[in-house]
N, C-alpha and C positions, 0 to 999 in steps of 0.2 A: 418358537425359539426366540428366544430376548437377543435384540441385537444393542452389543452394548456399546457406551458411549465413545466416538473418537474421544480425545486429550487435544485442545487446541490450546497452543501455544501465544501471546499475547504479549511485545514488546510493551513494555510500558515507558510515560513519559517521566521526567523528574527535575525537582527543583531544588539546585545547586543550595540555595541558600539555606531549605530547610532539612535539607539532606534527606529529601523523603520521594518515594516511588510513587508515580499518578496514573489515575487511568480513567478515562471517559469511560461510565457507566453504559451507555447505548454500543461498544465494542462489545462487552459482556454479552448483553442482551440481545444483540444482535448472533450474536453466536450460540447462545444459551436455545433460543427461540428456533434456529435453523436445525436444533439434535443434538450440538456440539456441547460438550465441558469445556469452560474456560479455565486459561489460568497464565497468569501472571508472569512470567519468566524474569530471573534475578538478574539486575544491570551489572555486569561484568565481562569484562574484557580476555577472561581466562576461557583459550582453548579448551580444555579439556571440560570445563562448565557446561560450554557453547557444544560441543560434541555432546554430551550426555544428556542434555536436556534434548536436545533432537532424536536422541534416538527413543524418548520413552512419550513422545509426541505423533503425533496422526494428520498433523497439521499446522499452520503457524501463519499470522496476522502482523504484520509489520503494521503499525498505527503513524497516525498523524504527527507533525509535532515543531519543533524549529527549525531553522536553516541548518544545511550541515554544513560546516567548515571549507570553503572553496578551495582552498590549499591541499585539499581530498582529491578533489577533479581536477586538477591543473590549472587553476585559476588564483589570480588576486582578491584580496578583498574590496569591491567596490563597496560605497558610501552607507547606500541604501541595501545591503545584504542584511539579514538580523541576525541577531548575536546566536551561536552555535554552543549547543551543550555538549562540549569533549567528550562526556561518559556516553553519551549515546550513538556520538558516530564509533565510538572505542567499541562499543560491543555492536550495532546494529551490520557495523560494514562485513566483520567479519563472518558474521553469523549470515549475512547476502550471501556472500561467497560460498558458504557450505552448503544453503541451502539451492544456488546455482547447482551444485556441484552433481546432486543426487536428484535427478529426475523423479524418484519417489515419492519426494517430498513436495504435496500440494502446499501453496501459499495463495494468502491476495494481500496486496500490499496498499497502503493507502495513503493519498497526501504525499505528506514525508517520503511514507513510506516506498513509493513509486518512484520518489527520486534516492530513492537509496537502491533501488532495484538499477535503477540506470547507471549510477557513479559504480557500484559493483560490477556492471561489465563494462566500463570503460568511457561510458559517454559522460556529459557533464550536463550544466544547469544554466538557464537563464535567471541572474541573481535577482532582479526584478522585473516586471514584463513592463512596467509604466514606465518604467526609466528607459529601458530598452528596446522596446518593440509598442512606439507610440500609437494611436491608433486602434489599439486591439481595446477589447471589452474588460468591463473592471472586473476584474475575477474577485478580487477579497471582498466577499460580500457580506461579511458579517454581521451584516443588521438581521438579513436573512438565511440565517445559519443552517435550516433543517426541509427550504423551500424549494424548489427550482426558480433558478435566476436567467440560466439561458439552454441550449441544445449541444448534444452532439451529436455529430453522425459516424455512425460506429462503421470499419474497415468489414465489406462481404468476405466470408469465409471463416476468420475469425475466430477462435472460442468464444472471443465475448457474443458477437452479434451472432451466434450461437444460442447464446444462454438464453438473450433480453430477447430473440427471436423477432426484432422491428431495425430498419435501416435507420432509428434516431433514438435516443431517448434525451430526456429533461434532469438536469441535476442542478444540485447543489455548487456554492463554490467560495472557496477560503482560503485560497492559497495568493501569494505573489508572487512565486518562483516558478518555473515549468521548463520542463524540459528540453535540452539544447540538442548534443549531441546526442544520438542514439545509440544507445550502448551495444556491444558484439553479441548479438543471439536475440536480441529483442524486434519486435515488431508491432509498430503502431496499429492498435486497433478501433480507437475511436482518437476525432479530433474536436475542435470549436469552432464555430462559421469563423472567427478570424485567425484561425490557422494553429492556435495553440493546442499542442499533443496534448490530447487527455486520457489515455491511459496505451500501457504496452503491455506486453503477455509474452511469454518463453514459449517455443512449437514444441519444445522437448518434451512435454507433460501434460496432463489431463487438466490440471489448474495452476496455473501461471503466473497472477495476471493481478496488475500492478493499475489504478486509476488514482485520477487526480483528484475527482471530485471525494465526498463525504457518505459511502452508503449508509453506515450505519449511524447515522443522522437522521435518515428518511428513509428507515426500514418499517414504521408504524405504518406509514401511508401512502409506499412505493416497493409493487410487487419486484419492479425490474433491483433496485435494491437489494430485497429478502430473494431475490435467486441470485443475486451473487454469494451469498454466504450460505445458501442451499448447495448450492454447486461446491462451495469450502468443503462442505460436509459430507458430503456423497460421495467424495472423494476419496477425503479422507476415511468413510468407511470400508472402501475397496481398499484401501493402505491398510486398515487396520487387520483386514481378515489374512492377508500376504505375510502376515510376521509373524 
């Protein structure tokens, strides 16, 4: 019997100026390589889009990307915040919200994307951690983009420390913002030796589960990686036979 492919779903990034949709080719492939069909989902703000394209999907990947608008979470704009793409918090939050809404619906959210999972139930964001929370390690390591730069140690019980099946793993890291308040329904599963949350996950579902770091960055030559998007997918195929 042919089991056929989930439909995973894949926010994409985009630049204002060229009016054009982007997408890190290692999402793809990361998803491609785990069983999954990518695909692209249109940047728009329309309910009814945002509804319809979820229900003909098996799964869905919130990607990486800019600050989202602090005025989202209850907050001012401080100095050191980066500049927010409107069209993407206009489609991303809502499309959180729905995808909160439906326990059915596996995700894993990344970067951005993890703080878009948290401002959708209600927590907010530290706009910079250097500016903020001095002391802590430099997370935006963009010289080394696809390497491990430092550890986490992941929350016993977990889905995640489930999957990775070790009490630490090694990641990547690219972010300046992380997460403040912790949003209603979510639960920290892994942290950083100096305290910064690195990823939460929803208990409501079989894949949940929102990280800070870049897996699909370091899915070529990091197994714990390739089973987070293994787990996307596994999922996702138990969702697909249910419809």
């Amino acid at each position: 019997m042919i089991r056929r492919i989930p439909l995973i779903g894949l926010t994409p990034d985009y630049s204002p100026s060229a009016r054009r949709l982007l997408i890190n080719e290692d999402y793809m492939e990361s998803v491609r390589e785990a069983g999954g069909l990518p695909v692209l989902l249109p940047l728009t703000a329309d309910e009814q889009t945002l509804r319809e394209s979820l229900t003909r999907l098996s799964g869905i990947v919130f990607t990486g990307g800019a600050d989202i608008e602090p005025a989202l979470y209850g907050q001012e704009r401080h100095p050191w915040c980066g500049e927010a793409i409107a069209q993407r918090d206009a489609m991303e939050l809502p499309l959180m919200w729905m995808v909160l809404a439906d326990p059915s619906m596996p995700f894993l959210a990344i970067c951005r994307g993890v703080q878009v999972m948290n401002c959708a139930a209600g927590g907010d964001l530290c706009q910079d951690i250097a500016a903020e929370r001095p002391g802590c390690l430099t997370h935006p390591r963009h010289d080394r983009p696809a390497e491990e730069v430092h550890r986490v140690t992941l929350t016993p019980g977990t889905r995640l420390a489930q999957i990775f099946g070790t009490p630490d793993a090694g990641v990547n890291s690219r972010h300046h913002q992380a997460i403040g308040r912790v949003g209603e329904g979510m639960v920290v599963s892994a942290t950083a030796e100096d305290g910064i949350i690195e990823a939460l996950e929803v208990t409501d579902r079989a894949c949940g589960i929102g990280v800070q770091w870049h897996p699909e960055s370091m899915h070529a030559h990091s197994a714990q990686s390739r089973a987070l998007f293994s787990h996307l997918i596994e999922v996702a195929h138990a969702k697909k036979k249910q419809k």
